[in-house]
N, C-alpha and C positions, 0 to 999 in steps of 0.2 A: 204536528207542524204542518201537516198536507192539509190538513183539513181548515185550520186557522186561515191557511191564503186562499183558497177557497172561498171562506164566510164574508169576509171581509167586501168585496165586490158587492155579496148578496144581500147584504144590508144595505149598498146604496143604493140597490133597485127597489128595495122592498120601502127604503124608506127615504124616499128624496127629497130635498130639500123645500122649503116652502115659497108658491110662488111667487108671494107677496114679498120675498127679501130680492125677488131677480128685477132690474128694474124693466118697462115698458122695451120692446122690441121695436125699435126705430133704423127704417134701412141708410145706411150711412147717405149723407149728401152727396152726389158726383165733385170729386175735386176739379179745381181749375187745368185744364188739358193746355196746358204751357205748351208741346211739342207740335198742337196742329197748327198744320201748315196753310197758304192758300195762296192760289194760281196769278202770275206773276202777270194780271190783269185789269180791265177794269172791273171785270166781276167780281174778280178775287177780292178788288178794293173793298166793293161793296158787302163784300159777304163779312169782309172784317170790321166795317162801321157797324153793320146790322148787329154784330153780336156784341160790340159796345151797348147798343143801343137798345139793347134786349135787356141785357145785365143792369141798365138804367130802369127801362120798363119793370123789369121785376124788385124793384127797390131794391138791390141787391149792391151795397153799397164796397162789400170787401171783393167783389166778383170784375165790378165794374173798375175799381182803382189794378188792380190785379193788372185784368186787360190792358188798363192805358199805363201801366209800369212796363208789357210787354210791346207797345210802340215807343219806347228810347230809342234813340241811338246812342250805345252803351261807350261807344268807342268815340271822344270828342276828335281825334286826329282822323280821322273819316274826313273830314269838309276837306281837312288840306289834300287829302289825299285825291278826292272826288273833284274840288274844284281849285285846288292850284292853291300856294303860299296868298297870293293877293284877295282872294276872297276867303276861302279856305278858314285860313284862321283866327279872322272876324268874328266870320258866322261862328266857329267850333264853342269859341268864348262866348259870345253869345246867347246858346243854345246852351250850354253850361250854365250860365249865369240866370237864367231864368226858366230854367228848367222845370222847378217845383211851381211858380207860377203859372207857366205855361200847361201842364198837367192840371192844374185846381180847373182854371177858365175850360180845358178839354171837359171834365169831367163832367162841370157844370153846361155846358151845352148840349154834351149826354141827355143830360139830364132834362131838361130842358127840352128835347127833341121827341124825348122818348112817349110827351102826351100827343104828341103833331101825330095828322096824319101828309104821308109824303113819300119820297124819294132821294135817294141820294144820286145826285150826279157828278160824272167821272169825266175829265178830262186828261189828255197826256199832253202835258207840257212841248215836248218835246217838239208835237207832230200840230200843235195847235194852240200857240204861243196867242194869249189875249191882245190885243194894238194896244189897249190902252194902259197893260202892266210893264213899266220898265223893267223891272226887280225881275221878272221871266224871262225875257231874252239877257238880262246878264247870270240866272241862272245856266239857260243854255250855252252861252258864250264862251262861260266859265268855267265847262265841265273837263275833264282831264281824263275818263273813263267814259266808255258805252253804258251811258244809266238814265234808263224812265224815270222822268219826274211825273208825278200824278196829284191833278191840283182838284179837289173832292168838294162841293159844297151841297146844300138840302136845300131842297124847292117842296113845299107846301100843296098840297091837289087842289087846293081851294082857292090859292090866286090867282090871279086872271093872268092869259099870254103876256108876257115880254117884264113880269115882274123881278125884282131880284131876290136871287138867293143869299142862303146863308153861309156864308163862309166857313168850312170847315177847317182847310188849309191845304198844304203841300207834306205829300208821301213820297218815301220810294222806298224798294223792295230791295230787304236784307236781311237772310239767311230764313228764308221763310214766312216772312212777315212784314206787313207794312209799316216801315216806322216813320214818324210824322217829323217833318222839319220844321220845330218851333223858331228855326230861328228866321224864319220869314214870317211873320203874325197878319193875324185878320188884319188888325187895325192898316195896315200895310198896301190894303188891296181894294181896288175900286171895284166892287163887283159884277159882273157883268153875265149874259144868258150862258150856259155851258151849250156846249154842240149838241150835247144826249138832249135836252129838251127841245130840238126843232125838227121839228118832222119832215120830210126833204117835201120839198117843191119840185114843181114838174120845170124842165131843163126849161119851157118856154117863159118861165114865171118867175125865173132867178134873178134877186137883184145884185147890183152891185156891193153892196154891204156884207152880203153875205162870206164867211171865210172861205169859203168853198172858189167863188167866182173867179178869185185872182188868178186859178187854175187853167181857167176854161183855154186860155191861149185867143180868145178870137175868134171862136169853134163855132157859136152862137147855143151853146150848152155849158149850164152848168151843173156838176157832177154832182150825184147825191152822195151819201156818206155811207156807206157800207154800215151792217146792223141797226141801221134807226129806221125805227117806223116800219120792220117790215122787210128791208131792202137787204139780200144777200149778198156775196161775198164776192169775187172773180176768183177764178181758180186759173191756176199755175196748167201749158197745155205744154210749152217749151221755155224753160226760165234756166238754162244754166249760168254757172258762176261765170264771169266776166275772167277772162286772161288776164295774168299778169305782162304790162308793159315792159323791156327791155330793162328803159329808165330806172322803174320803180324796183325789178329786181337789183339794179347795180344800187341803188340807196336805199335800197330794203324796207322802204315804205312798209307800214303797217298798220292797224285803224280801220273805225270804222265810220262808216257814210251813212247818211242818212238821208235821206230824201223824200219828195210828194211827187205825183206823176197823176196821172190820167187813166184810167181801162177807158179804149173807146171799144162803141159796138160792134166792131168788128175783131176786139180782143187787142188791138196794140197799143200799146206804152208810148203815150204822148206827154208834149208839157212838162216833161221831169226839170224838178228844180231842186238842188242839191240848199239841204236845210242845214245841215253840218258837217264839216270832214275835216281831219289832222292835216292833208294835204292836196293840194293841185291838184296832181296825177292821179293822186287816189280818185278823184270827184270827176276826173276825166275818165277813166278805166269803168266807174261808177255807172255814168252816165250812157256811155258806148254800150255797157253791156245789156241794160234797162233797155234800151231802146229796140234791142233788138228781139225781147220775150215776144211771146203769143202766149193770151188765155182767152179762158173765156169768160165773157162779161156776165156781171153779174146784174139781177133781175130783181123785178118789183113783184110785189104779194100778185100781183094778175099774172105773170109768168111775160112780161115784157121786159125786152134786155134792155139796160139803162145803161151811158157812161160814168161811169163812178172815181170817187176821190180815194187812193193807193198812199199807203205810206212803206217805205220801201229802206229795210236796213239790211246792210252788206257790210259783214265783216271780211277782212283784207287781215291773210298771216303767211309771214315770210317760213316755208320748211326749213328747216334748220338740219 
């Protein structure tokens, strides 16, 4: 009996099976990584159209539907939630309602993009609302939570300055990922240069057209745009959080502000213009406390300090 369990093994070394019944060694395809994440930016935007648009490039058609199944917003009560009963659940129905359509034309623009050579450019709604899209300032208007709207379209390398891009549409960032608001469509939007394609102008050469100028206050400067072309950051030297008013603690104010301001060359916080806020005091408390930072300005690729365009958000919470 010892010896039978023994053999048995050594017959199948001695005699193994033949190769031609194993089929070919093929190392499995990497499955679709549903769980990565990506940075709650405009980089991040881009890093997640690029891999649409990779998965299009490599005709990879179950990769690519995958992908744009992972830009839903899965939850339709979201809009109400995001922008209030009166817009809210329009849109929610909406974006329900044409949902699969809205994916097919995504998909197809993928597609479609993926022979271009180009760039995707990123704007935030929020901080750089177009003049000429109504539909944007009543997304802003409309909002009822602190939330980036991210409006994305593709410019081509080969068309000449001031040509238009392609519409990709409007994003915002949830649970990880960017998910695409179909329920505001290309056909929808007149489209116009994004800010990432203009390389900043020197302060003496700024025109009035420019978004940027409205900023300037009368200064006889206008601000260049932090990361374009080149152009650094300002950094924080004395920025603390703004006091709570009296007022605002007895009616417990709470919210957030949003605003643009100015870094002048000497590091202070001029021009703040309050872009959104739940209330008054909030946007007064907002303001007082802006005004009163030091940083230091930020600089052009020669190592010259420039006044530059701030966008400035400040959340307000009552301890409890």
């Amino acid at each position: 009996m010892f010896r039978l369990t023994l053999a048995l093994p050594l017959c199948l070394v001695l005699f193994p099976r033949p190769a031609f019944s194993q089929g070919p060694i093929v190392p499995p395809r990497p499955a679709l990584d549903s769980a990565r994440t990506y940075e709650n930016s405009r980089d991040g935007l881009r890093w997640q159209l690029q891999d649409l648009r990779n998965a299009a490039g490599d005709k990879d058609a179950a990769r690519l539907e995958a992908l744009i199944k992972l830009t839903e917003i899965s939850d339709p009560h979201w809009f109400t939630r995001a922008f209030g009963p009166d817009k809210g659940e329009g849109w929610g129905e909406a974006y329900t309602r044409n949902l699969a359509a809205s994916e097919k034309n995504f998909e197809d623009l993928m597609t479609s993009l993926a022979d271009e050579d180009g760039q995707f450019l990123i704007r935030v709604v929020n901080y750089e609302p177009a003049p000429a899209r109504e539909v944007e300032r009543t997304l802003i208007d409309s909002l009822r939570q602190p939330l980036d709207i991210f409006f994305a379209s593709w410019k081509r390398r080969d068309l000449p300055t001031g040509s238009k891009s392609t519409p990709v549409g409007y994003f915002v960032f949830l649970d990880g990922r960017f998910r695409r608001d179909s329920a505001v469509v290309s056909e929808d939007l007149q489209v116009v240069a994004s800010t990432d394609e203009k390389p900043p102008q020197s302060p003496a050469s700024g025109k009035a057209g420019d978004p940027t100028a409205a900023l300037a206050g009368g200064n006889g400067q206008t601000p260049y745009r932090p990361g374009v072309a080149g152009v650094g950051y300002p950094q924080c030297v004395f920025c603390p959080s703004p006091p709570y008013s009296e007022l605002a603690r007895k009616k417990r104010l709470e919210g957030t502000v949003l605003m643009q301001a100015i870094v002048q060359l000497d590091g202070s916080v001029t021009d703040i213009k309050v872009v959104k806020s739940p209330d008054a005091e909030l946007s007064d408390m907002a303001v007082k406390g802006v005004s009163n930072w030091r940083m230091k300005p930020a600089r052009r690729p020669d190592g010259e300090p420039i006044a530059t365009a701030l966008a400035v958000e400040l959340n307000f919470r009552v301890v409890h």
